[in-house]
Each structure stands twice: as structure tokens, then as C-alpha cells.
N, C-alpha and C positions, 0 to 999 in steps of 0.2 A: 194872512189868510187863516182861517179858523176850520178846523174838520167838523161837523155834528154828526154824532155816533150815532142815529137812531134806532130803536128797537123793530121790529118785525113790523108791527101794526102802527105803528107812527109812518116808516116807509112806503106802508101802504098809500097812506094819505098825502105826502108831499111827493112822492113818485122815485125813479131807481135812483140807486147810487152812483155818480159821478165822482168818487175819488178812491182812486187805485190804490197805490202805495204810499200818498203822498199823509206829509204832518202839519199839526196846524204852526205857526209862524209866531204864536200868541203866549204870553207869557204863564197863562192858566193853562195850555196844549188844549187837546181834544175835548169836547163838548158829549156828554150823552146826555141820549133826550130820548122822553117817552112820553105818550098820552096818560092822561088821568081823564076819566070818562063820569065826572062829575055832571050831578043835575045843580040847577040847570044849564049853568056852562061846564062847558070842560076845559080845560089847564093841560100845557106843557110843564112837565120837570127836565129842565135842563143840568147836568152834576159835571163839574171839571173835572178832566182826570188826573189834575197836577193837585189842588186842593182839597175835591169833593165839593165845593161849594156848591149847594142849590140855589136856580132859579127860576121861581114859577112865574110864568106868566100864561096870559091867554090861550088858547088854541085857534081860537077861531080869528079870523080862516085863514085856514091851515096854509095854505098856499103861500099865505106871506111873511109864515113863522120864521123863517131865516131872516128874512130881512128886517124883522120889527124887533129880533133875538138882541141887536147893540142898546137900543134904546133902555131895555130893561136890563140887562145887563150893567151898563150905565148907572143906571137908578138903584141896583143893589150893591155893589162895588163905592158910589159916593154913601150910600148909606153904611158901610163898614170906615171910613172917613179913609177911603186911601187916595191919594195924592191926585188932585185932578191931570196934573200930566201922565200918569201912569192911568189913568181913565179913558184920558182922550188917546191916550196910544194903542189899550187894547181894547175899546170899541172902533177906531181906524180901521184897525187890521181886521177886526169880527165883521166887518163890513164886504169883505171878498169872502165869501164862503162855500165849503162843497161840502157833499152829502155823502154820508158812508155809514155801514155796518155796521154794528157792534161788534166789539174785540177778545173785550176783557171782560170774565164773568164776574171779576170780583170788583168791578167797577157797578155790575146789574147788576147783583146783591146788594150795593151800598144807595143805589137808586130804586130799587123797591125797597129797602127800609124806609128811607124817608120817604116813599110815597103812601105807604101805611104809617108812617108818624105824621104825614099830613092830611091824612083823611080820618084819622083817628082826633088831632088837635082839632080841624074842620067842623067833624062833629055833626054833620048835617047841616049848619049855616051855611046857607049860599052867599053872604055878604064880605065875608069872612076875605081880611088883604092879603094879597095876594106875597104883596113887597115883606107885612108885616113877618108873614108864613116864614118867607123866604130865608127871614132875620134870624126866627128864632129855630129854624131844623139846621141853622150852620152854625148853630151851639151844642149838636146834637155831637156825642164821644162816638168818632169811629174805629174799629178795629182797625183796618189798613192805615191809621194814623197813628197807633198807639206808641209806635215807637219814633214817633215826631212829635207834633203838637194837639192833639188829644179829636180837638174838632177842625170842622175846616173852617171857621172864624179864625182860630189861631195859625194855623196852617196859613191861610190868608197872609194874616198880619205879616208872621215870618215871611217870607215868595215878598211880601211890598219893602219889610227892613233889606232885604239882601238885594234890593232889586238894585242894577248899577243906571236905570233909568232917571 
């Protein structure tokens, strides 16, 4: 089971929170996610809070972001080349999911940077891939990583070599 963190105005849109105390089950842990209010679509950013890894995808409609959240999930994780069994296990598990709160402020700071490094890379193209975006803000040096592995590309790698899956 997967928790998603979302921000105030994302909650809005998918409706209340459903999880109490509870963690996610997933080897990436907890999911925060927040609207980007892009023309003329708009995009979820979703940031692990084991890795930081982002991932954008669609927003619309919104209703069905949890559930359509494994497939691209999926889609960014094989494109870092990690292990299809370690794919198909935590998009499995991303598949039961509940909805909660934000936590950790230093996790939203590391989610609004890259949403200003993606709307700044974006640049006004509305064509602009989504998966591609995804690729390259998870090459992006985070602070809360600096005393690990610099980005959460590498962060990644490292969480898939220790994995005893």
C-alpha cells in the first residue's frame, strides 16, 4: 500500500484524507503530490520521500490520479533501468492506496523546487514530455540528499543496489 501526501489544493480536488497513522508498504515509502496549474493542461508532481524522485504526470481527471499514479510510476522507474521485478513489485503494492496530508516541510520545499525547475525547463511549451521532465529534475542535487547520493537518480540507483528484492 502506498500513502500520497498531497498538498492543500490537490486535496481539494481528489477529496479528504483517508489515512490516519498508517505508512506506505513501498520501497520508495510515502508519495507527495501537488497540482501544477499549467496551460493548457495541468500536471501532478508526485516526490518520494525515501528518494525524492519525481514524477509528472497528467492531472486530469483528477479523480483517477491515484489509480493511473502505478502506470507512470512504472514508466519512470523502467526508464531509470531498475529491475523489472522490483517494478512490478512496487507498482503492485502503489496499486492499494490511501490519501493523506502533508508532513514534512522539508520534503515541500524539495517539491516546490522542482516544480519551479519544471516550469522554468517547460518554458511555456505545452508539448513538452512529461516522462522526459521527469528524467531530467531527478538529476536535479538535492540538499536533504547531500550527505547520500547528491540526486534522487542516484539515491534511486543506491534503494535498487541494496534492495534484498
Amino acid at each position: 500500500m502506498v500513502i500520497i501526501r498531497a498538498t492543500r489544493t490537490l486535496l481539494q480536488r481528489l477529496g479528504p484524507p483517508n489515512a490516519a497513522d498508517e505508512v506506505s508498504t513501498t520501497m520508495l515509502g510515502d508519495w507527495y503530490a501537488t497540482a501544477l496549474t499549467w496551460r493548457p493542461r495541468q500536471v501532478a508532481l508526485l516526490v518520494s520521500q525515501h528518494t525524492l524522485l519525481p514524477v509528472l504526470m497528467p492531472l486530469a481527471p483528477a479523480a483517477t490520479l491515484l489509480d493511473r499514479f502505478p502506470a507512470h510510476l512504472a514508466e519512470v522507474l523502467t526508464a531509470h533501468a531498475v529491475p523489472a521485478p522490483l517494478v512490478t513489485a512496487e507498482t503492485k503494492e502503489a496499486t492499494s492506496h490511501r490519501l493523506g496530508p502533508t508532513t514534512d516541510r522539508s520534503l515541500r520545499g524539495s517539491m516546490n523546487e522542482f516544480a519551479f525547475l519544471a516550469e522554468h525547463r517547460r518554458n511555456g511549451q505545452a508539448d513538452v514530455g512529461l516522462l522526459e521532465l521527469s528524467l531530467e529534475l531527478s538529476r536535479t542535487p538535492c540538499g536533504p540528499l547531500y550527505g547520500r547520493h547528491v540526486s534522487p537518480d542516484r539515491e534511486l540507483a543506491a534503494l535498487v543496489a541494496n534492495s534484498p528484492r
